[in-house]
C-alpha positions in Angstrom: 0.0 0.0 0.0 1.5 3.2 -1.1 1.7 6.1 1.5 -1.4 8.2 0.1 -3.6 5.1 0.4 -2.4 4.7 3.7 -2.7 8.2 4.8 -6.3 8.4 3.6 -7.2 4.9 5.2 -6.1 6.7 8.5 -8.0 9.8 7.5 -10.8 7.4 6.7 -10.5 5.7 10.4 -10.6 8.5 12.1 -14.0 10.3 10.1 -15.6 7.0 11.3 -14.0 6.9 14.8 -15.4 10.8 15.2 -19.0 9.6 13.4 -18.6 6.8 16.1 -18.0 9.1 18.9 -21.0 11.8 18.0 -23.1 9.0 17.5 -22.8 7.4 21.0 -23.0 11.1 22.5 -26.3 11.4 20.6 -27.5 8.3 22.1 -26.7 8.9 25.2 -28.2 12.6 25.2 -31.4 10.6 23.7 -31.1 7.8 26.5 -30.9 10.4 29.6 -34.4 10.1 31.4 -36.2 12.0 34.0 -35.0 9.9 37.2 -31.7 8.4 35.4 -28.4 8.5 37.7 -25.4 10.2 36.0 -22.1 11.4 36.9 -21.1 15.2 36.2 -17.9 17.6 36.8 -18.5 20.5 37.9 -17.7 23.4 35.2 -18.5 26.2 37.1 -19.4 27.9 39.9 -22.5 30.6 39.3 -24.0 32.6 42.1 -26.9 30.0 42.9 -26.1 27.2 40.7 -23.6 25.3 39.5 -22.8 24.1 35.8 -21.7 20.2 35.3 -20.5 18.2 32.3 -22.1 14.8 32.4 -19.4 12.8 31.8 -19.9 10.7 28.8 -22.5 12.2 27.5 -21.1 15.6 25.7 -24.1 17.9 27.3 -24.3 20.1 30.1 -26.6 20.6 33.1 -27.5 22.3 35.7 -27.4 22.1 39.8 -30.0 24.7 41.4 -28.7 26.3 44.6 -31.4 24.2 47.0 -30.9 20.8 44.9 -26.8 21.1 46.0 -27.4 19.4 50.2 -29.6 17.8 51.9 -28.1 20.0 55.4 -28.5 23.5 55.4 -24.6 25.2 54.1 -24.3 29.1 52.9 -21.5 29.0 50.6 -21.7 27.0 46.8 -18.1 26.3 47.9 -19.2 24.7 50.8 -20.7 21.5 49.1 -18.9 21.8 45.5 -15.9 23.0 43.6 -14.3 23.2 40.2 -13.0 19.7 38.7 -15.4 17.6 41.3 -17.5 14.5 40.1 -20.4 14.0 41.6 -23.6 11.1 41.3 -27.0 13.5 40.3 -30.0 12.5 39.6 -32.0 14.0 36.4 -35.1 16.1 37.7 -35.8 17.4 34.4 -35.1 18.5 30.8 -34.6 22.4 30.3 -36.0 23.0 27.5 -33.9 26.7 27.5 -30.5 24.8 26.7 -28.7 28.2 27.4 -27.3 26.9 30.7 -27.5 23.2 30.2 -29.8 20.6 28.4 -30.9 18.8 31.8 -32.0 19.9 35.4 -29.7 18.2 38.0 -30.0 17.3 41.5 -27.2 16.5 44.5 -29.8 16.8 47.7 -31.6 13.9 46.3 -29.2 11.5 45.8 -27.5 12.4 49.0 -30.8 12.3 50.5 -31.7 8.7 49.1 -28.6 7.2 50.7 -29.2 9.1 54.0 -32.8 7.6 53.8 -31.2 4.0 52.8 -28.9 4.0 55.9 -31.3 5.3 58.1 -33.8 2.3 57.2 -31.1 -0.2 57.9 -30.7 1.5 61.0 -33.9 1.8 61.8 -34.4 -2.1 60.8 -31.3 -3.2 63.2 -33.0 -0.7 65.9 -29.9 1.3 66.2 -29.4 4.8 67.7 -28.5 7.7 66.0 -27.1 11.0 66.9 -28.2 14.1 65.1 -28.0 18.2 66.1 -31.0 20.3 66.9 -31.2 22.6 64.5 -34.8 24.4 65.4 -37.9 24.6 68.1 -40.7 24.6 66.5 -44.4 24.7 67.5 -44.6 20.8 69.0 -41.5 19.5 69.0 -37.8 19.8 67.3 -36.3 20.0 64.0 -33.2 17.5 63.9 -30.6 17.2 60.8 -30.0 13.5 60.5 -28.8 14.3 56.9 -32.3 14.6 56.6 -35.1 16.4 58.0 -35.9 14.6 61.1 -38.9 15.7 64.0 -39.0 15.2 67.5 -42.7 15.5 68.7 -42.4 17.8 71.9 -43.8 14.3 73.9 -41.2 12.2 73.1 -38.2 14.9 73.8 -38.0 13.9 77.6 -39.5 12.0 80.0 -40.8 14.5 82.1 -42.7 18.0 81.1 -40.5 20.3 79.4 -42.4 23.6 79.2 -39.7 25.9 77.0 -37.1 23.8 74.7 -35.1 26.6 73.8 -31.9 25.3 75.5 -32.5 22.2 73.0 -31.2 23.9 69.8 -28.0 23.4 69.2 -27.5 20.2 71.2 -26.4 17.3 69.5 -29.0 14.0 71.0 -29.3 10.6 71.0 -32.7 9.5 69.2 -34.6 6.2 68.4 -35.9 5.9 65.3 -39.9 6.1 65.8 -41.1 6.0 62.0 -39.9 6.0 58.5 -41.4 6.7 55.8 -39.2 7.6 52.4 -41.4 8.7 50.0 -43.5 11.3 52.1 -40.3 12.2 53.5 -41.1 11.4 57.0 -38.6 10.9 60.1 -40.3 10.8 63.6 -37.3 10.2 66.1 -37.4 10.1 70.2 -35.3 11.1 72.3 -37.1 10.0 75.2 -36.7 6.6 75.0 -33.4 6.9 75.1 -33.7 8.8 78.4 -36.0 6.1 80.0 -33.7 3.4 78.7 -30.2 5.0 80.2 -32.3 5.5 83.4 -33.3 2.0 83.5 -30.2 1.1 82.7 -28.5 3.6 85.7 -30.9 1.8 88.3 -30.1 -1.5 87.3 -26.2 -0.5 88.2 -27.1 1.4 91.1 -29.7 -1.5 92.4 -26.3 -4.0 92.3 -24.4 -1.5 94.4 -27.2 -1.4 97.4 -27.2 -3.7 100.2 -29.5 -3.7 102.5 -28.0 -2.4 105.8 -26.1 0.3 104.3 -26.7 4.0 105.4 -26.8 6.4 102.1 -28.0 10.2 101.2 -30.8 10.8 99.1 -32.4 13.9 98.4 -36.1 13.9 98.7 -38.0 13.5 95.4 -41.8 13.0 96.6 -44.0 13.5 99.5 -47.5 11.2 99.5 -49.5 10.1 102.3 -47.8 6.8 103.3 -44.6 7.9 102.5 -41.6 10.1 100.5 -39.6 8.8 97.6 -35.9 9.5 97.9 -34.2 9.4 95.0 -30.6 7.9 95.8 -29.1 9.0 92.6 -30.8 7.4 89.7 -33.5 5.5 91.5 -36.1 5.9 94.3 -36.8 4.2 97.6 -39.5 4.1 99.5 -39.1 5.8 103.4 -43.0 4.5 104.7 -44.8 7.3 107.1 -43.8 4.7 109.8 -39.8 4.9 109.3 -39.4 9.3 108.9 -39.3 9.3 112.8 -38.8 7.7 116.3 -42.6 10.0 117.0 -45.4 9.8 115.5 -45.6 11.7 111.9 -49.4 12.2 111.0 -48.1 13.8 107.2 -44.7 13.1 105.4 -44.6 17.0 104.7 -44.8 18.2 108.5 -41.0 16.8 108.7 -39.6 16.5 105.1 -39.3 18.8 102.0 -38.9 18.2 98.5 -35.2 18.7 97.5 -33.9 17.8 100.7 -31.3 16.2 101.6 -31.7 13.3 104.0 -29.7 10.2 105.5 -31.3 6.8 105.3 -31.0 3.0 106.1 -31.3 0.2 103.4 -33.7 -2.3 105.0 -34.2 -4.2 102.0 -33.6 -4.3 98.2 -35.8 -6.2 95.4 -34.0 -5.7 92.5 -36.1 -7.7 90.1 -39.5 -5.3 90.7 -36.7 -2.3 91.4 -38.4 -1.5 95.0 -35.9 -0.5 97.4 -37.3 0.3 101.4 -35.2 2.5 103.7 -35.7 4.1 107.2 -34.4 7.5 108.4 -35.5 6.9 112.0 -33.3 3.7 112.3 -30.3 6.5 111.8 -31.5 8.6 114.5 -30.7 8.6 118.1 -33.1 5.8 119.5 -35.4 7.3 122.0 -34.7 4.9 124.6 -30.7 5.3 124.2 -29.0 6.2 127.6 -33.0 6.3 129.2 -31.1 5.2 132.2 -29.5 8.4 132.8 -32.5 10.5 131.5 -35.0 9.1 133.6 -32.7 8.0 136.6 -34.6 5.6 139.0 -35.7 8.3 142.1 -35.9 11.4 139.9 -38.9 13.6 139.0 -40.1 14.2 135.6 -43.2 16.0 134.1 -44.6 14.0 131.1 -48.1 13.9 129.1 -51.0 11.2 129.9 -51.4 9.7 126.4 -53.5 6.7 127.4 -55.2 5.5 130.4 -56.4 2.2 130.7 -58.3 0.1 133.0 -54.9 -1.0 134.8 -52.9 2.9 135.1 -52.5 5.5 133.1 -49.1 5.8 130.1 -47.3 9.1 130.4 -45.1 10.5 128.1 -41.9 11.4 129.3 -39.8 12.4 126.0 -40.8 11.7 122.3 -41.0 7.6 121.7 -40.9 7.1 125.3 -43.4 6.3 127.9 -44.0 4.9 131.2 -46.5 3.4 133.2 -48.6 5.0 136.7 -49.9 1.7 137.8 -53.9 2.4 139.5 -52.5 1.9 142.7 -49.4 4.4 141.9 -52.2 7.5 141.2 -53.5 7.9 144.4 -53.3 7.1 147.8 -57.1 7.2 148.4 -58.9 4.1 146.4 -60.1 5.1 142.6 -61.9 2.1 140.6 -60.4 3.7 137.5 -57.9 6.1 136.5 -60.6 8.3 134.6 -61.7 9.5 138.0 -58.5 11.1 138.6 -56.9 11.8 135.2 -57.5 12.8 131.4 -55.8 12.4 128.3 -53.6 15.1 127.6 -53.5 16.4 131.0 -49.7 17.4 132.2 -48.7 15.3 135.5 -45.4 15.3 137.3 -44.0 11.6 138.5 -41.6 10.1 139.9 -39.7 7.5 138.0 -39.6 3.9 140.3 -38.2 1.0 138.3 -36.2 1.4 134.3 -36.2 -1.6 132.2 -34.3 -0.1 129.0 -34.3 -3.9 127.4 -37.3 -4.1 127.8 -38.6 -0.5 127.3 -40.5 -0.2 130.0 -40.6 2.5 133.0 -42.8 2.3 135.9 -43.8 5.6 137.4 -46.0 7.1 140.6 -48.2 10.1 141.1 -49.5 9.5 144.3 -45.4 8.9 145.7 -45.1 12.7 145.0 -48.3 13.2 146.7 -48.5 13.9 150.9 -50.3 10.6 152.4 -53.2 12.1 154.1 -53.5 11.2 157.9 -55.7 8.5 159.1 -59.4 10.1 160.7 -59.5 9.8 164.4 -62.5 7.7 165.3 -64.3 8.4 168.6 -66.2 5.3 170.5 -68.7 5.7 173.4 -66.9 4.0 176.8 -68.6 1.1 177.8 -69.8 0.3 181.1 -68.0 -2.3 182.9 -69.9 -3.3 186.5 -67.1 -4.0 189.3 -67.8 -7.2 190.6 -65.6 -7.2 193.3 -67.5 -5.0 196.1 -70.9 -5.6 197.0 -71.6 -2.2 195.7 -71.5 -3.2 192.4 -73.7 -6.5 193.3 -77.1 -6.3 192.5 -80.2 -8.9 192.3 -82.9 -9.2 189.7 -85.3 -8.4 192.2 -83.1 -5.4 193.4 -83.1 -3.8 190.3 -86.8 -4.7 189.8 -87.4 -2.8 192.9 -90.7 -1.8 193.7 -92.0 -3.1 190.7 -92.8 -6.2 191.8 -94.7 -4.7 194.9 -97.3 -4.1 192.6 -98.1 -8.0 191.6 -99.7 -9.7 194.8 -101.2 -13.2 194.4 -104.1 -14.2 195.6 -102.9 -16.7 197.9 -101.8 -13.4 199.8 -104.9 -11.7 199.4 
């Protein structure tokens, strides 16, 4: 082959390579659909979009400013630079092929694999962390790469009245609901809250033993009771246990948000109920009773109760002793209601302490002066003397005349 025919075979060869080329430009151009995935580099950079080159394809389109992200940015910069490749989706054809032949689209590509790993997530029940980015009327606005809302009941567990301070804050959420195509995220942050709690009392319920004295601060006050919370989870302190008297209302001797020192007298861990006692770490109102109500001394106490055997005064708080019936008076009383009322202030005098045993016997009447005994005046009784014959007299002497009187007949 001479050098001409050679030179135009190679012309030849390269007019059909380039017809080759065109052609498969044109039929991609002709094959791009609304929907289609394709690859552009970006061309340029315009002041709210950006120009790409799909690659392979010989045409042009064009990226809108809000079809860059899927999370909020302010500069084109920001997502996108000169000489970058980047997966778009194709929204639309522009008819106006001054700026490109296609409409293009980042956020929803980016926003399709954000939606794919959050359903895998949301399929393995993960947890995912995401940044408050607005309050809004009923809840919070959360970018999770996506739109995500936190309804205002499922923020905490408790009632959060202004969630200001939320914005900003970067939570752990649960994955409530997905739903893709109507773009909807519901996410909790609550749950996580009540799980991490649950989780905090199960450590903390391993770490009591009953026995142990612990501070708590007061979280509730009801009528049988007040819930302390000992730093994660709550134990009960029954109306019974706040103190060595008698407590009628939890809220005549604690406050809410105070702190208090209590006793562990037993831990179920399984149904999480945990009892304690703050009297039991009190001074016990019969400790050193020997010295405070010494065996001899005087004490003023309170008649609490009277029976039908004596009367029970109070001598401190927890502490009483009994005025047997025969210690409240010296004169005889068939029940201590004749003498004494309930309430009534008395002083007595302490005779007998039995700490073991907690009991005390007292007497009124000891501190009492013993009335003296009534003299009794009896009439002297005539004794006759027998020994002189003064004192001897006859039936018919001390008939006397008397007799005179009767004269029988026989004397007649």
């Amino acid at each position: 082959m001479s050098d001409v025919e050679a030179k135009n075979e190679v012309v030849e060869q390269d007019n059909l390579s380039t017809v080759e080329t065109m052609q498969d430009a044109l039929n991609i151009v002709r094959d791009v659909q609304i929907g289609d995935l394709v690859q552009g580099e970006v061309l340029s950079l315009q002041d709210k979009q950006v120009i790409v080159g799909i690659v392979g394809g010989g045409v042009e389109g064009v990226i809108p400013f809000n079809e860059l992200s899927a999370t909020p940015f302010e500069n084109i910069t920001d997502i996108l630079n000169i000489g970058d490749v980047v997966e778009l989706v194709v929204i639309k054809q522009i008819k106006d092929k001054e700026n490109g032949s296609f409409l293009l689209s980042k956020r929803r590509i980016d926003a399709k694999k954000v939606w794919d790993e959050i359903q895998v997530k949301f399929d393995n029940k993960e947890i995912i962390e995401a940044p408050v980015t607005d309050v809004v009327r009923g809840g919070l606005v959360v970018d999770a790469g996506i739109r995500g809302f936190v309804p205002a009941s499922m923020v905490e567990d408790h009632f959060v009245e202004d969630f200001s301070s939320y914005k900003g804050k970067t939570l752990k959420f649960k994955i409530v609901d997905i739903e893709p195509s109507e773009n909807r995220l519901i996410l909790s942050h609550k749950e996580i809250v009540a799980e991490e709690k649950a989780a905090k009392r199960q450590e903390i319920l391993e770490e009591l033993v009953a026995g142990d004295t612990v501070t708590g601060t007061v979280a509730r006050l009801t009528n049988f009771g007040a819930f302390i919370d000992l730093g994660g989870v709550d134990g009960l302190v029954h109306i019974s246990q706040i103190s060595h008297n008698h407590v009628a209302k939890a809220s005549d001797v604690l406050t809410v948000g105070e702190t208090v020192t209590v006793k562990i007298l037993s831990v179920d861990k399984e149904n999480e109920k945990i009892s304690l006692s703050i009297k039991d770490t009190l001074p016990g109102p019969w400790d050193n009773i020997e010295e405070r109500a010494a065996i001899g001394s005087v004490l003023e106490g309170i008649v609490k109760r009277l029976t039908s055997f004596g009367a029970f005064v109070e001598l401190y708080p927890g502490v009483e002793g009994l005025v047997h019936i025969s210690q409240i008076a010296h004169k005889h009383i068939a029940t201590p209601h004749e003498v004494l009322q309930e309430g009534q202030t008395v002083s007595v005098k302490v005779l007998d302490v039995q700490p073991s045993e907690q009991r005390i016997s007292l007497s009124i009447k000891a501190l009492e002066e013993k009335p003296e005994a009534p003299v009794v005046e009896v009439e002297e009784e005539y004794i006759p003397n027998t020994d002189s014959d003064e004192g001897t007299f006859s039936l018919a002497d001390r008939l006397g005349d008397q007799l005179s009187d009767f004269v029988t007949d026989d004397q007649e």
